[in-house]
N, C-alpha and C positions, 0 to 999 in steps of 0.2 A: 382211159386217162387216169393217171395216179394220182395221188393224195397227196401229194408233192405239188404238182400240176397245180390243181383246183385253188392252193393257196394264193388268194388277192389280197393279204392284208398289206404285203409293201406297197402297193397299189394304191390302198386307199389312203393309207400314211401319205404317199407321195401328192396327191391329190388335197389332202388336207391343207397340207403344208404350200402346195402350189398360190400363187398371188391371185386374187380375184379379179374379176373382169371391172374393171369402172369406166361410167358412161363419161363420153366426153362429149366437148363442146366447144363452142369460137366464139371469142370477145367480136362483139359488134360498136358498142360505142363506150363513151366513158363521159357522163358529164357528170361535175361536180363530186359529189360523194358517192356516186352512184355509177357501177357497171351492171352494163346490158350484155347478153350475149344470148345465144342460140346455142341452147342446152346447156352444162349436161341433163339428165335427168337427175331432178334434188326435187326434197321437199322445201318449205320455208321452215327456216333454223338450221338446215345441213349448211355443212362446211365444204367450200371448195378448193382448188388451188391453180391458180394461172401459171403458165409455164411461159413465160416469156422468151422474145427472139434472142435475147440477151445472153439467159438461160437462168434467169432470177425464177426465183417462186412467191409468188405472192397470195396470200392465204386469204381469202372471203367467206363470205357469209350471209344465204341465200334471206334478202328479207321481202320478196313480193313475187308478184309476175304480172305483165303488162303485155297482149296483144301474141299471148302464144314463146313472151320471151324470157328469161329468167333474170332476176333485178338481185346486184349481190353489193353488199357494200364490203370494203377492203381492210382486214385487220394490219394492214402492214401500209407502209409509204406504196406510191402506184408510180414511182417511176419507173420510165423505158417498157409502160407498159402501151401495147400496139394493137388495133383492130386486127385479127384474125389468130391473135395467141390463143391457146390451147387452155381450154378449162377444162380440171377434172375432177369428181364428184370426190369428195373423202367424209365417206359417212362416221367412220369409224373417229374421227376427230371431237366427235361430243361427247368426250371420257376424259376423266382425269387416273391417272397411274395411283395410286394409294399406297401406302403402309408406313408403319412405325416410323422407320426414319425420316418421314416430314415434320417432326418434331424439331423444331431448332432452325429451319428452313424458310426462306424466305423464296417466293415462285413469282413469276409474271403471270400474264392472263393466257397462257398458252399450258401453265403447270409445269414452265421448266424454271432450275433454279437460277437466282442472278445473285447472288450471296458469294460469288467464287469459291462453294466449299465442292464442287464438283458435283458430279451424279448423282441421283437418289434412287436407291434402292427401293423396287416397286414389289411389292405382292399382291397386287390385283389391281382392276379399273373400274369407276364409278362410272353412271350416267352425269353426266350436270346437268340435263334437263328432265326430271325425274315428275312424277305429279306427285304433289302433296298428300301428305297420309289420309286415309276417311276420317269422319270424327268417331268413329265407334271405335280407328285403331289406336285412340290415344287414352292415357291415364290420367285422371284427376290430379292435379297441379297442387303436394300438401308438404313437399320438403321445401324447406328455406334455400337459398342461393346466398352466403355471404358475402357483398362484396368488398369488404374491408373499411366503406367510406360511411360513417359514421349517421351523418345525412337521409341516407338511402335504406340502410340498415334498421333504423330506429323508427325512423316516420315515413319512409315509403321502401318496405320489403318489397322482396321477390321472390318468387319461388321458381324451382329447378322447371324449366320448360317455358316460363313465362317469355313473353315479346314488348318488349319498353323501348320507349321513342326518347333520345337523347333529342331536344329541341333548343335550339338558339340560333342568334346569331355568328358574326365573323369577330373571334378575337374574346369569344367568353370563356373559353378553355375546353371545350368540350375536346379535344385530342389527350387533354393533360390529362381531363379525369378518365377517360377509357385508356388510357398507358396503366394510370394507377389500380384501376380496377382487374384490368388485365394482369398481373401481379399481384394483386392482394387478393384474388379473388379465390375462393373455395373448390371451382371446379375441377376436372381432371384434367381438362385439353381446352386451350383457349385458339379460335381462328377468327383473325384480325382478319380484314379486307378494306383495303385502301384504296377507294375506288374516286377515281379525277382527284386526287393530292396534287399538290406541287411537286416538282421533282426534289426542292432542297427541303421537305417537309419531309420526308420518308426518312432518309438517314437518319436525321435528329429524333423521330421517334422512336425507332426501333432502338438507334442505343444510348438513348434517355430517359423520354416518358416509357418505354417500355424495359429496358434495363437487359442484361445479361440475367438476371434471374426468369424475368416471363418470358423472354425467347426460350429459353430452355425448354417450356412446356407449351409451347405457342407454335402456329405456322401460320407465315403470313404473306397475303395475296395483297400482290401490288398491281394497278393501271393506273399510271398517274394520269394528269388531263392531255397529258400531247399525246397519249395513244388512242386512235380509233376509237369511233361508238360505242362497234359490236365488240372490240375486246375490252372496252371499261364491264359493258355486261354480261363477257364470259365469268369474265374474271371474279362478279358477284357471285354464280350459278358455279363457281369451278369452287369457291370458300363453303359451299350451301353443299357440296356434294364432300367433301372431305372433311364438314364435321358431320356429315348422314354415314361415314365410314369409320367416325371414331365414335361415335354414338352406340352402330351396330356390335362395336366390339365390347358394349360394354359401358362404355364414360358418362362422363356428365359434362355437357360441353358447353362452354361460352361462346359463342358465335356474336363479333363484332362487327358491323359493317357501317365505312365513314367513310363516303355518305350516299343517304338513300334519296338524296335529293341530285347528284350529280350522278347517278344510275338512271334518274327520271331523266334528266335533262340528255343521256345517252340515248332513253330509246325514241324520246321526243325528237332528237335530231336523225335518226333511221327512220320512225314512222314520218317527219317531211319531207325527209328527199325520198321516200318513197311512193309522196302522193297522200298521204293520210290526211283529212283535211282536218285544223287544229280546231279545238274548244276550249276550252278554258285557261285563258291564261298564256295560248298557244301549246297547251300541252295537250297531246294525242290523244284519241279513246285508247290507244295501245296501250300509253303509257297509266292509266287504273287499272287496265286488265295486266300485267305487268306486276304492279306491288303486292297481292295477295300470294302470286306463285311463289314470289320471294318469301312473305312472311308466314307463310302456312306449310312450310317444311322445317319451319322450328316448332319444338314441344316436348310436352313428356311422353313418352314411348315406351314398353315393355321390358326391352333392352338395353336401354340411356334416355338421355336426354339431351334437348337442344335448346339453349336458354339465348335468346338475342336479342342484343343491344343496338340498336340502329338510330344514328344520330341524321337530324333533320337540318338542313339550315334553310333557316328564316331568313326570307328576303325581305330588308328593308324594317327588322323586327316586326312583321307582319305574323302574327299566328294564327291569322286566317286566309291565310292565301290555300289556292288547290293542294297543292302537295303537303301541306301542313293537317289540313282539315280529311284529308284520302287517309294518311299513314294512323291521325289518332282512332279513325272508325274504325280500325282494324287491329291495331295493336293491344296490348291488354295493360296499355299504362302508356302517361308519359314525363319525364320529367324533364322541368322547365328551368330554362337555366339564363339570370337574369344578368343584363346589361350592366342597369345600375350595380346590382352588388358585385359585379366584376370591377367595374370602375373603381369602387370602394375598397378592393383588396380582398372583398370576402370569397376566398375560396375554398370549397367550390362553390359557386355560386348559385347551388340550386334554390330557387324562389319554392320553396317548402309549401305555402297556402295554394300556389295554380298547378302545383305536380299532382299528380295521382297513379296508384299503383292497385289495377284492378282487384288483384288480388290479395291482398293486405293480407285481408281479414281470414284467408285462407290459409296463410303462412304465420301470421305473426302470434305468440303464445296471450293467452285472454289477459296477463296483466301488463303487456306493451300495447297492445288497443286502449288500455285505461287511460293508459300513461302518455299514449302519442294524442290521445282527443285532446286532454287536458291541455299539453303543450300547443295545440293548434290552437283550442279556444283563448288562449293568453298571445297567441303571435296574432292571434284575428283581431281580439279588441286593440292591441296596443296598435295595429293597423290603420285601423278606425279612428284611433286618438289622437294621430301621432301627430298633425298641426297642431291639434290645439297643444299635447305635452310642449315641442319644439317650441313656441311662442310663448310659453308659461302662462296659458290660461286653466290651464286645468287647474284641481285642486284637490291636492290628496287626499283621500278618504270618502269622496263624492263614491268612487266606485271600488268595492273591495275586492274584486277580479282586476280590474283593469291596477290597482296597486299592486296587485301581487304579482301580473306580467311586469310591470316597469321593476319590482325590485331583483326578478330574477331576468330582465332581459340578456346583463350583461352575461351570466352565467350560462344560459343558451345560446349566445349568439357563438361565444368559446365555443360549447359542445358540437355547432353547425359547422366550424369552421376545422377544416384539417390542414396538413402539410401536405403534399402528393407524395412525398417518401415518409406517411408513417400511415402502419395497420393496427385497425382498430378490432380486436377479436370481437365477434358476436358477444360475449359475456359480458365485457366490462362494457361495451354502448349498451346494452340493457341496465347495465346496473347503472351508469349515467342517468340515461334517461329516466329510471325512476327515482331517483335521486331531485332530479329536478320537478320531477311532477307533483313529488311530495313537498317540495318547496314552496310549490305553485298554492298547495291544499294548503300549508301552516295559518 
């Protein structure tokens, strides 16, 4: 035999290239959100796809198994879908396409674009269900994160890898100030995730609060709320794996995700029609097992970082309901963003005394810890006084702290208060804030 002969390599080329075998299966029932069927062979989290008689494709997503059978609930509308249609396993579906030019792109929960700018050019694919790093593979949290907003900057830093809970209500801005931040913000790569929005909310952010300047450096994941469960929380884990791809390359990323309370309420609605019996609040054990995976694939890293912002909404302004009290035990800050001073016009309305940012003291330089105490102890007492000032029972000079907040409140309350179109560099809000703190001292 010749040496000619003995060559297999077109062989194995061709074999390569050949399509792989995928297990199939038959729809058996469908009630409610939930399809039964008889196989394929999946695990729970693989992705499937029904072939209907029709000849539609209808894409699921395996979330239990009941009596030997496989339980899938449906990323897609389930019309014309019939008992004995054909499912077939697509493992390969829990990737996202990656590279450069998702910059400036706007994708669904599937990673394809809907911006009309056409095709995106891929150089490689992520997992979106990845486990979070160990702790020994992450690095101490000691660079600032600027985020333009003046508020946040001065009296509750962050640094590059931290994880901060945006918390409020409905109608406190909390979209406005993560547009603004998203724009004014210092990092390299911002990934917004927009997860159960409105549909006529989307447009208006991207090209207002978020502007033609941060899409430029932005890519952003959209599930608004008429889409399916399981794609509102691809769609989080598909944001969560393509900033783990601008991270590796390198950046420094802001990772925004609005909101981490309509993510819960996604996997709460697949853990009940799958049987999961509810606790608190009616939210799943799924749904705490759930928010860590999310917030512990942000951080600082060797190679970049993953800085995330995750806004809560408060039901009912309750800030101790389950999902409120789950996200702050785990987050490394939160800030809280008040009713009242929204009513009042103060924006952004962060309530400065109930936020906290674990890490301040990590990030912030030894004379803005001087300078931010000061200013707290002068918003604390005049807190405390502020019936009796309003009713004119007080009397000037009883307390010489408590005078020296009322005569610089008006000056601070300025300094709290920004525009959503103007940036405030790190510099000059330092030099503000000491400005004022030395006011506070005269």
């Amino acid at each position: 035999m010749t040496e000619k002969q003995l060559d297999l390599g077109p062989y194995y080329e061709a074999i390569g290239k050949a399509q792989r075998h995928r297990w199939m299966g038959v729809v058996t029932s469908l009630v409610g959100l939930l399809v039964e069927s008889s196989g394929p062979a999946a695990a729970a989290g693989d992705f499937c796809e029904i072939e209907t008689s029709a000849g539609r494709r209808i894409r699921v997503q395996v979330v239990g198994f009941r009596n030997g059978r496989i339980l899938s609930m449906p990323l897609e509308e389930t019309d014309g879908l019939q008992p004995g249609d054909r499912m077939v396993a697509r493992g390969e579906d829990a990737k996202v396409r990656v590279g450069p030019a998702l910059l400036g792109r706007v994708l669904d929960g599937f990673g394809q674009p809907i911006d009309g700018k056409g095709p995106i050019e891929a150089e490689g694919a992520y997992d979106l269900y990845r486990t979070p790093p160990g702790p020994m593979e992450r690095e101490p949290i000691r660079q600032p994160l600027v985020t333009g907003i003046r508020a946040i900057d001065s009296m509750l830093p962050c640094g590059q890898g931290q994880r901060i809970g945006l918390f409020g209500g409905s109608g406190v801005g909390k979209s406005t100030l993560l547009g603004a931040m998203s724009r004014h913000n210092y990092a390299d790569v911002s990934v917004i995730a927009l997860i159960g929005e409105r549909n006529r909310e989307v447009r208006g952010f991207i090209e207002h609060d978020l502007g033609p300047e941060g899409l430029a450096r932005s890519v952003v994941v959209v599930a608004t709320s008429d889409r399916p469960a399981p794609l509102r929380i691809r769609a989080g884990f598909l944001a969560l794996a393509i900033s783990e791809y601008f991270r590796d390359e390198g950046k420094n990323v802001l990772l925004v995700m609005d909101s981490v309370t309509r993510l819960a309420m996604a996997q709460r609605e697949i853990g009940l029609a799958a049987g999961e019996p509810p606790s608190q609040k009616g939210y799943t054990p799924s749904v705490f097992n759930l928010l860590p995976k999310v917030f512990e694939r942000a951080g600082c890293f060797p190679g970049g970082s993953i800085t995330g912002f995750f806004t809560v909404l408060v039901e009912g302004d309750d800030f101790n309901e389950p999902i409120c009290d789950a996200v702050r035990a785990i987050l490394d800050g939160h800030i809280i963003l008040s009713r009242d001073l929204g009513a009042a016009g103060h924006y952004p309305a962060i309530d400065v005394l109930q936020s906290v940012s674990r890490l301040a003291s990590a990030v912030a330089t030894p004379k803005q810890k001087v300078s931010s105490q000061k200013i707290r102890e002068a918003m604390a007492a005049y807190q405390r006084a502020q019936d009796l000032i309003l009713l004119g029972a007080y009397t000037a000079g009883t307390n010489p702290k408590l005078d020296a907040a009322i005569r610089a409140r008006e000056e601070l309350e300025k300094f709290l208060r920004q525009d959503a179109d103007f940036k405030s560099t790190r510099e000059d809000t330092l030099n503000a804030l000491d400005k004022i703190a030395a006011d506070l001292s005269a």
